[in-house]
Every structure is written in structure tokens, then in C-alpha cells.
N, C-alpha and C positions, 0 to 999 in steps of 0.2 A: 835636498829633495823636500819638495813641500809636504804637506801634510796631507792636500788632497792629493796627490801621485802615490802615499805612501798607502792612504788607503785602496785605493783602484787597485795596486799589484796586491794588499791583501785580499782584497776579494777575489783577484786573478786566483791567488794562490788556492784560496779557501774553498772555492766554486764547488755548490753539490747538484749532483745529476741525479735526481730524481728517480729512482727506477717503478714502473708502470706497478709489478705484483709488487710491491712495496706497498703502495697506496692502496691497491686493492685490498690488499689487506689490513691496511687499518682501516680500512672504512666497514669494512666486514667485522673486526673488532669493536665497533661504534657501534655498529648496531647490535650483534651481541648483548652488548653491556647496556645498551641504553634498553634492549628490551627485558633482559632479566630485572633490570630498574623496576621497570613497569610493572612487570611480574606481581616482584614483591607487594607493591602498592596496589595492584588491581581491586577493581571493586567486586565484590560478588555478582551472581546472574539475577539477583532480587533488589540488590543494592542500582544494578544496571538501568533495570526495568522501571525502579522508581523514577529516575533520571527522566526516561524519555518519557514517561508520563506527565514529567510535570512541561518537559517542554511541548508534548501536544496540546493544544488551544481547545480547553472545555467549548468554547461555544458552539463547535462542531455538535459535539455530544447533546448538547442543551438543546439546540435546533432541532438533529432529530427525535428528542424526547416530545417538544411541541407539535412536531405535525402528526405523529402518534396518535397528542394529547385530541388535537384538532380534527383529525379524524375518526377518534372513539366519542369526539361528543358531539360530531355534525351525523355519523352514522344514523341513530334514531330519529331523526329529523327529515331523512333522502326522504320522497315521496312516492319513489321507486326503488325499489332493492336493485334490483338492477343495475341501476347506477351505479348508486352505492356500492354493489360490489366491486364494478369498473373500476373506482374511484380507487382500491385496495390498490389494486398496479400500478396505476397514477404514483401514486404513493412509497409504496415501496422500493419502485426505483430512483425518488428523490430521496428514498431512505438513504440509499449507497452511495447516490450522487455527491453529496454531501460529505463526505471522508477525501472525495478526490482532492479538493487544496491541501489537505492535510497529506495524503500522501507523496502531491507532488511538489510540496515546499520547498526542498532543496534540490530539485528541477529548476524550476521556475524563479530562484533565487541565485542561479548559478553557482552553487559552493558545495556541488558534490566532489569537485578537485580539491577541496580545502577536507571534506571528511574522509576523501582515500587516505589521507595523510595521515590521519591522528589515529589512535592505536587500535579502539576497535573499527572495523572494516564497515562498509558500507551493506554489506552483507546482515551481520548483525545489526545494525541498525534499524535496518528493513524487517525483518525475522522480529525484534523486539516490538517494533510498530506494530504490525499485523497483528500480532499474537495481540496487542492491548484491546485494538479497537476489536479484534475477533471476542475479547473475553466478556467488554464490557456492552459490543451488540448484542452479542448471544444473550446478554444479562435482561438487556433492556427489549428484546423481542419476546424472550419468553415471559416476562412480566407481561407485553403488549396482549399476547395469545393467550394468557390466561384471563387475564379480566376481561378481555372481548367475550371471549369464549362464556366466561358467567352470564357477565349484565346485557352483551349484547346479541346472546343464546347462539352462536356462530358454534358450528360444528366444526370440529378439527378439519375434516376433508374441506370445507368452505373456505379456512384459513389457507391448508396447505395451496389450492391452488388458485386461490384468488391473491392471498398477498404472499408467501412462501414463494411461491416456483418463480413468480417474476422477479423476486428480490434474489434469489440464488442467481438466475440468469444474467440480470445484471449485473452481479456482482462478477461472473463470469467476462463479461466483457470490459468494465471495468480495466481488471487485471492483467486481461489481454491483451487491451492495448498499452497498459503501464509494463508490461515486460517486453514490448513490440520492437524489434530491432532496428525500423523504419525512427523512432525515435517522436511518435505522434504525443503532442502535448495534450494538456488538461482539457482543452477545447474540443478535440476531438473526440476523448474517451466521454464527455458529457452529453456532444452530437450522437455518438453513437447510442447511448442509454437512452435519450429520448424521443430516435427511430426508434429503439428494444419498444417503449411505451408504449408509442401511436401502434407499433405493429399489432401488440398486445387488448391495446382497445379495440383496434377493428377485428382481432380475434375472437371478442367475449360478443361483439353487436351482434355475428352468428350466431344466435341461439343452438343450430342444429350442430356444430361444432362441437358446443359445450358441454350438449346430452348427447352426444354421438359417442365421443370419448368415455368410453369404463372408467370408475375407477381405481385398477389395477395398472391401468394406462396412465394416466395421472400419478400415480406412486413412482412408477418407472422411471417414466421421463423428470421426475423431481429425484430422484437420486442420482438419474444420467446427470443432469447438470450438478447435484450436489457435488458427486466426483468430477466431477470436470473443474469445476471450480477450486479444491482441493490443490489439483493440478495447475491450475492455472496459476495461484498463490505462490506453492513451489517453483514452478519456473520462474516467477517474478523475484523471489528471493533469491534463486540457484544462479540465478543470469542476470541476476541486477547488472553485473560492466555494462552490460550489453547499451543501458541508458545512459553511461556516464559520459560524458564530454567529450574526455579524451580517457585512454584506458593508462595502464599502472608503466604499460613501455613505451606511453609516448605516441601511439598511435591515436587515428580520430578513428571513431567509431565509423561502419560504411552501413 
């Protein structure tokens, strides 16, 4: 008997049949162990934070500190307050516009199938983002509203709904379309911000609009959208799948 007939009948003899819970089960033990791995090794929620910090692109942040900048020192120059205050909403909604490539980087990159994979979720990832840019707008707004507010004698009600309530509002929309199950790209949530504008400047050209509105009415509606917005964030982090490609079982998003 040759050698290869000799091995053929030992594999005949040898032959293993594979049983299905068998496999399942070590694979279920794979991941066990590879995540208790992790575990140990995990970074903290500050060590995390640094991380995505550094991979969001300062220029974001820098841009909008410039048009801020460019609009606290073209202000005393308008020839019309008027304008000038127009200009605040202008403004404010390129304040938000502005975050939108950064939020939808790995959209637009295709590799949100690549971050479901890896340990923390796309979920956190999201939640980590938000919370940066929410820490360091909020930082760099109220820096904006206080020096206006001295050198450029603006009273807080002036701010709140001249440059405040459109920026909340946008920011509302924003989010809304970045959590949208429809799956509407960066293009669109910018189209739509800069309808929120034009709609906004043909609102202030009505003078009788502007002194029609209390304002008690003005506070209201700038907390209705503050909590809206709130909202809107949350579901964008709660239901992030909802933007991803395909979801964790293999399905396409509908």
C-alpha cells in the first residue's frame, strides 16, 4: 500500500464532524475572554475623552472663534444696527454649520462598519464628540456674550434673540437631520440651516414682528428650542444605528 492510500484511509478513519453548539460555543468563549482582555486594559472615561479630542480637527474650533472674532469688530462699524443685528443670525447659524464635517466624518468616510467593530461602540463615540464640542462652544459663546455685551453695550435680551435663539434653532436642525432615519447627508443638514437663516432674516426685515413679540415670549420660545435641542442630541446618540450603513445583524438600514 502506498503511502498516499495509507494516508486517505487515515483521514477516513480520523474524519471529525464538527458539531454546530460546539462552535458556538467557543466562539462565545472568544469573545468572553477577548473582552475581559479589554476590560483590564480599558482606558478611563477622561483618558477616552482625551483621545477623541485630539482626533477632532482644531480648525473647526478656530474658524468659528474668527467669525465671532469678525463679527465683534465689523459690529461698531454697521451703519445700521439693524443690520447689524440681522447679521447676528447670519452668523450664528454658520456658528453650528461648521461642526457639521466634523460630526459627519465617519459618515462621509465610510468606516462607521469599521468603528462598530472595535470596542467602544459608535454610540460612545458619538456621546464623547458632542459632549467636546458642547464643552468647548459653550466656553467660547459665553466668552463671545460677555465681551459683546461690555465693549459692544448689547444687552443680554439683544443677545438671547438676536444671536442665541437662532443658534439653538439650528442647532436643532442640525441634529435632526444627523439622527434622520431617511439617512440625509451633510449637504442637506447645511441646505437646511441656511433656509433656518434666510427664513430668520425675512423675520427680523418685519420690524412689527420683532416689537410685537414680549419678551416673556422670546424667553419661552428660546427654552422650547433649548429643550428641543437637548432632545434632539439624545436621540442622535440613542439611535445613532439608525445612520449606520448596515446595522450589527447584517441588515441595511430602510
Amino acid at each position: 500500500m502506498s503511502l498516499d492510500e495509507q494516508m486517505k484511509r487515515y483521514k477516513e478513519k480520523r474524519k471529525v464532524n464538527p458539531r454546530e453548539e460546539k462552535i458556538k460555543a467557543a466562539i462565545e468563549i472568544s469573545k468572553e475572554s477577548f473582552l475581559l482582555t479589554e476590560a483590564e486594559k480599558s482606558l478611563s472615561y477622561r483618558s477616552f475623552l482625551y483621545i477623541q479630542f485630539r482626533l477632532i480637527k482644531k480648525r473647526w474650533w478656530m474658524l468659528q472663534i474668527l467669525i465671532l472674532i469678525a463679527l465683534w469688530a465689523i459690529f461698531p462699524f454697521a451703519e445700521d444696527a439693524l443690520y447689524a443685528y440681522r447679521s447676528m443670525g447670519v452668523v450664528a447659524a454658520l456658528f453650528i454649520i461648521l461642526i457639521i464635517p466634523e460630526l459627519w466624518k465617519n459618515r462621509a468616510n465610510q468606516c462607521m462598519e469599521v468603528e462598530s467593530a472595535t470596542y467602544y461602540s459608535l454610540r460612545q463615540v458619538y456621546s464623547a464628540r458632542m459632549l467636546l464640542f458642547g464643552i468647548v462652544d459653550v466656553f467660547i459663546i459665553t466668552v463671545f456674550c460677555g465681551v459683546a455685551s461690555v465693549t459692544l453695550k448689547l444687552s443680554l435680551t439683544d443677545l438671547l434673540i438676536q444671536f442665541l435663539f437662532p443658534l439653538v434653532v439650528t442647532a436643532c436642525i442640525c441634529f435632526g437631520i444627523l439622527c434622520n432615519k431617511r439617512g440625509f447627508n451633510e449637504v442637506v443638514a447645511v441646505g437646511m440651516c441656511m433656509i433656518w437663516s434666510a427664513v430668520w432674516w425675512l423675520i427680523l426685515l418685519d420690524e412689527r414682528i420683532y416689537h410685537d413679540i414680549m419678551i416673556p415670549v422670546w424667553v419661552t420660545l428660546f427654552c422650547i428650542a433649548l429643550v428641543f435641542m437637548v432632545f434632539t442630541i439624545y436621540s442622535s446618540i440613542y439611535h445613532c444605528d439608525r445612520i449606520w450603513e448596515e446595522k450589527l445583524d447584517g441588515t441595511k438600514n430602510k
